[in-house]
C-alpha angles and dihedrals in degrees: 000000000000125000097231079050093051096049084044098052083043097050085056099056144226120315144160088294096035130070132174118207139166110233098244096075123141114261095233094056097041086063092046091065093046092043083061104039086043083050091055123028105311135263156188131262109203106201122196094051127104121229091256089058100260108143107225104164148231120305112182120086088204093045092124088048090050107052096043090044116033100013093047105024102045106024106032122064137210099037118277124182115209126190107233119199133171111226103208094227080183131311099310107028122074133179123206119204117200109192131180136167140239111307109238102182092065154232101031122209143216104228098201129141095356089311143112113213121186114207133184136205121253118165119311086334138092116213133173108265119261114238075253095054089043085057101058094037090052085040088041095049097048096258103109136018118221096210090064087055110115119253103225110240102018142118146161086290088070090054111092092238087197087063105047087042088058082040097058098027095043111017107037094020113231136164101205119065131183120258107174131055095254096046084055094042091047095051092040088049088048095057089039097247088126134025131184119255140228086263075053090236116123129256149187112268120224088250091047090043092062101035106056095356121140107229093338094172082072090066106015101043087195091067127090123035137257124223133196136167120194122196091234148041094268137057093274125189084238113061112176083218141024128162140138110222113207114190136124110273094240133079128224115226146153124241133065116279106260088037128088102276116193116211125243112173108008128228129231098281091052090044086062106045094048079052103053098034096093095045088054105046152034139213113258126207096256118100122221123223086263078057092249133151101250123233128250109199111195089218134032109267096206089061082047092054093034087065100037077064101049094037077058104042098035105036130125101251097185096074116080100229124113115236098262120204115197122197121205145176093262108014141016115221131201119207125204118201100230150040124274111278120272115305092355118129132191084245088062088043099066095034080066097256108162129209120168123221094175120030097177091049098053102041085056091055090049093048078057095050088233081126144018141248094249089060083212101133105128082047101041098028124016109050090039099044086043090047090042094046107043100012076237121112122241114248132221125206110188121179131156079256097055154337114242130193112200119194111192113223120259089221129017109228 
């Protein structure tokens, strides 16, 4: 670094990535400040510089040896490997500047006093993590999966049988299929579409809930989707349309999977497409072969139903926020409760990088053929059906909130 780019860095001020410290700083609390900024996007600690921005230098002569070998090796774990560098100020002031990425084995922990403290990074603050917070690092860093997670109150009566018995008859092809309760309990538990319970009965996983569920919104209020189309550009008082649609995300049908199946109760994607067709599309003049008036749709379905998948597979289910889809005059946007997974950018995101949130999710939407095996649909489908359909690019919000698709309009009405 560069010493114009350090005074620079110190003129702006602390924030959630920057942190001034004396160096003679306790250890424990140096490690406080790197476990937070490790368990959110990285950082760098400038030693040497006073809270109101004074630069006072560094002191210790074996500054570099302590903080590899007492701060991150004893404190810090897992194991994080920084990059240290001393910035010359003049002939008797030096800065040292210790930076580090995001961590991508979380969550990172404090090891002080027999116990292991997680912290996270706010502002210009470092607090201990909520259970909430604990839940996304350890989901974030591989360690848990939040659709395996139990839905309180629940059990196999709250599973639609009709539709796992399609699932494992029709979809996965099975010959055996459960009859009692504990032979249902037992395959469910096995696919990890239940799991028993501290009361060590079994219920419905998060992953199981949504999938096959009966009404899952009444008891995870994440589940299900609103909808809601507005006349105009803006959020408006007025919406031509509002509802919240509550139903398990698979379908029940008849038919083997690679056949023609024909549907006989839909699931939550079909529901809403059925639901939003006449608020994104017109009849045109021309007459189809059944002597029907054909359809316009203002977007390319597929690209829609491309992104209700993803919102689902790939949402944060730890965040108790439904998947929302807006309809406007000029563009429909998806949003998806959560940020990206782990390291994973936007950047990432549309050069066809995976990372999977929810495994169990995902390998069922594939049974159903909803998706494929290369996992590539913002990539594949997505920009190129958005830029064929309406000559627009898709556009991609991405916050540590939520991840938003939003499909411009191929006629503004």
């Amino acid at each position: 670094m560069l010493k114009a780019e350090l005074l620079e860095i110190i003129a702006n001020g602390e924030n959630s990535g920057i942190e001034f410290k004396r160096d003679d700083i306790r250890p424990e609390d140096l490690a406080k400040e790197i476990v937070a900024m490790a368990n959110l996007h990285g950082g760098r600690i400038l030693l040497g510089i006073e809270d109101d921005r004074t630069i006072s230098g560094i002191q210790r002569n074996d500054l570099e040896t302590w903080i590899m070998d007492t701060v991150f090796r004893h404190y810090i774990h897992p194991m994080l490997l920084p990059y240290y560098e001393e910035i010359k100020i003049d002939e008797n002031l030096k800065v040292a500047v210790v930076s580090f990425a995001q961590g991508t084995t979380k969550p990172y922990v404090r090891r002080h006093n027999g116990r292991e403290e997680i912290y996270v990074r706010v502002g210009t603050t470092s607090r201990l993590a909520s259970r909430e917070q604990q839940l996304r690092l350890f989901e974030s860093g591989e360690m848990l999966h939040s659709e395996v997670l139990p839905v309180s109150g629940t059990s196999l009566d709250n599973l639609d049988i009709y539709r796992l018995t399609d699932y494992f008859s029709n979809v996965l092809g099975e010959i055996t299929i459960p009859k009692t309760n504990l032979e249902w309990e037992d395959r469910l538990k096995n696919l990890g579409l239940m799991v028993d319970g501290e009361d060590h009965r079994c219920k419905c996983t998060i992953a199981g809930f949504v999938l096959f569920g009966i009404k899952p919104h009444k008891s995870l209020y994440q589940a299900g989707l609103r909808w809601i189309s507005f006349p105009g550009i803006d959020m408006d008082y007025k919406a031509n349309d509002d509802v919240f649609i509550d139903a398990p995300l698979l379908p029940l049908g008849k038919g083997k999977t690679g056949e023609k199946r024909d549907i006989i109760a839909p699931g939550l994607i079909e529901q809403v497409i059925e639901r939003i067709s006449p608020f994104i599309s017109e009849e045109n003049n021309t007459i189809n072969e059944q002597f029907r008036r054909e359809k316009r749709y203002f977007y390319p379905m597929e690209a829609i139903r491309e992104a209700l998948l993803n919102s689902f597979a790939h949402r944060d289910w730890t965040r108790a926020l439904e998947i929302t889809i807006i309809n406007y005059a000029d563009r429909i946007e998806i949003n998806s409760p959560g940020a990206l997974q782990n390291s994973m950018t936007l950047e990432k995101m549309l050069t066809g990088q995976r990372s999977i949130r929810n495994p169990i999710i995902l390998e069922t939407l594939r049974d159903y053929e909803y998706v494929d095996m290369r996992g590539m649909g913002v990539r594949r489908k997505i920009v190129p059906l958005t830029k064929e359909y309406t000559g627009k690019d898709a556009q991609f919000d991405v916050t540590d909130d939520y991840v938003k698709v939003i499909i411009p309009s191929g006629q503004c009405r």
